[in-house]
N, C-alpha and C positions, 0 to 999 in steps of 0.2 A: 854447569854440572847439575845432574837431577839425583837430590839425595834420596834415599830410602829410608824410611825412617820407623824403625819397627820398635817395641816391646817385648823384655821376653815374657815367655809363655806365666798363666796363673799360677802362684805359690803357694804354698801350706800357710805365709802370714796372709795373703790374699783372701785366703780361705777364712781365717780366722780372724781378719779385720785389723792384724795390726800392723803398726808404722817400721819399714825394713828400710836400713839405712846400706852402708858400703862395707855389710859383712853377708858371709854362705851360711847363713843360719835360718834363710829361706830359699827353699828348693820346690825347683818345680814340680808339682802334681800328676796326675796321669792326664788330666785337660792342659796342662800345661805344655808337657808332650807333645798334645794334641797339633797346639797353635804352632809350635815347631813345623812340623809334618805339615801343618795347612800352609803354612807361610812360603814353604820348600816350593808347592803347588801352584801358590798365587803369583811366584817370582818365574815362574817355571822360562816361560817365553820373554823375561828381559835379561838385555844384556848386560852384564855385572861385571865390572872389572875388579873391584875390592870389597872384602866385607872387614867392616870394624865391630868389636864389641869391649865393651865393659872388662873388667878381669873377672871380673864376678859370674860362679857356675852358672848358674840359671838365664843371664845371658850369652854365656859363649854355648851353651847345651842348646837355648834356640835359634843360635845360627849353624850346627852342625850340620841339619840335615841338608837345608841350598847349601853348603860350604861342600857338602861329599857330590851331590846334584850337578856342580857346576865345576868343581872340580879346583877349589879357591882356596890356601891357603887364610884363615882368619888372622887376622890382625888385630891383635890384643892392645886395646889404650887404655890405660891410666885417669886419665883429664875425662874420660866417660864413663866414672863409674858412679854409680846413686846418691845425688848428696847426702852428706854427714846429716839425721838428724838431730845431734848432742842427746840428753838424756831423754827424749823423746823417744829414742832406738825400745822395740818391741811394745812400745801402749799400744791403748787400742786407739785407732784410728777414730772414734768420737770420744774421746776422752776431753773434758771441761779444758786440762790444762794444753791439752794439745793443741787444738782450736784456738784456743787465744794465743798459744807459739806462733802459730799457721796466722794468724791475722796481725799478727805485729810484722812478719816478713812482709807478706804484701805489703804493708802499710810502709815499709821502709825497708827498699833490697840492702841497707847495710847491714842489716839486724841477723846478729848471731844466737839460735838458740845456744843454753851453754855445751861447750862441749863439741857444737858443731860447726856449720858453714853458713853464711849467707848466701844469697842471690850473688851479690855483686862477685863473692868468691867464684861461683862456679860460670856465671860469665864470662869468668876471665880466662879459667882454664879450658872453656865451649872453644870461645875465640882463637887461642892460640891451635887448640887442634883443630880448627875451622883452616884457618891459616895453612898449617903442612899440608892440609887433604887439597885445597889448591893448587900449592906449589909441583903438585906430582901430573898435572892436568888429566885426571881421569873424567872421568865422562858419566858415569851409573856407579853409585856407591850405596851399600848398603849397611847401614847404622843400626847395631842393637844396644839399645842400653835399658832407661829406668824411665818410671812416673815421669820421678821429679826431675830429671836430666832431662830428659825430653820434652819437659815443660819448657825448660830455659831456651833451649836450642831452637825450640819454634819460636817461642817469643824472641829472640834473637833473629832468627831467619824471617820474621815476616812484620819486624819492627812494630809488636803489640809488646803493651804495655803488662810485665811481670802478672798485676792486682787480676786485670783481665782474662790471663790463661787459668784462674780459679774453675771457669765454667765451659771451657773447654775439654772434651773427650778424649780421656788419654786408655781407653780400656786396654788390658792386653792384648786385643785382637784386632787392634785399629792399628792399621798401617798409613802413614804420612808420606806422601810425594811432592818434593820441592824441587821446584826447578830455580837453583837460584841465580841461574841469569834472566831469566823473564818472569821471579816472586810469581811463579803461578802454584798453588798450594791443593791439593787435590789428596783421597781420602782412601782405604780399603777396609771392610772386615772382615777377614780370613776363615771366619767360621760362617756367616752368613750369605757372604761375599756381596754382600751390599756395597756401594761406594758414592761418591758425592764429591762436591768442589768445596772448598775452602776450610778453617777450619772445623770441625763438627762440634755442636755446642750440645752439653748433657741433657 
């Protein structure tokens, strides 16, 4: 199976630098938009049998446009929406106390900030809907969800190490290609349309 593996488009916390956990209290921008519409473009010529997203607007709003494109009912999943950051939800993303949250998780996927999820929590939920999306044997899937979701799912899919996807490229305009019966890992930017092998490091 060769997954797809997108981000939705930039959001008003994106904008504003802070931490958007698994509520619609960040919505997409007019670049956000944007990446929608480019994504629609960059998918144009593959074949698609499924699109999943998130419950969360701003990713099912950036898989609309390939979703009308291709003519695809979206498939709304649970198990892939943004992990919980506990009271982290809306700081700013360099805030003292956040960074040291952010470094206790690496340091230990069991580690819950309060209020929210660990690693090991959202690996388990990745897994289990990793699981159904097999059992249906499709062929070209395309996945929109979050950052941090999509941190897990590559670390997951290309058995790297959680600490390690710190410095791995997750912007919204980067598109991931896994094929994972042959873990070959390959790259898109939808706005630039630059692309590359493996994953892209900041």
């Amino acid at each position: 199976m060769k997954l797809i593996i997108a981000r939705h488009g930039r959001t008003n916390f994106n904008d504003a630098n802070l931490v958007s956990g698994p509520y619609d209290d960040a919505v997409l921008t007019k670049e956000g938009y944007e990446h929608a519409t480019n994504l629609s473009k960059v998918l144009n010529n593959y074949n698609i049998d499924a699109i999943y997203t998130s419950p969360l607007r701003r990713a099912y709003e950036t898989a609309l446009p390939i979703s009308k494109q291709k003519n695809i009912t979206i498939t709304i999943d649970d198990r892939i929406t943004e992990i919980n950051p506990g009271i982290c939800q809306g700081m700013p993303e360099n805030n003292l106390f956040v960074k040291k949250e952010r470094e206790k998780k690496y340091a230990d996927i069991g580690y819950r900030i309060s209020g929210g999820e660990s690693y090991q929590d959202t690996y388990q939920r990745i897994s289990n809907y990793l699981n159904d999306i097999n059992k249906k044997n499709l062929t070209n899937v395309l996945h929109v969800a979050h950052h941090g979701l999509n941190k897990v799912l590559l670390s997951h899919l290309t058995n790297t190490e959680i600490k390690k996807m710190a410095s791995v490229n997750l912007d919204n305009e980067l598109v991931y290609f896994v094929d994972t019966d042959l873990s070959n890992v390959s790259w898109k930017n939808t706005k630039t349309l630059e692309e590359g092998n493996g994953l892209l490091k900041k």
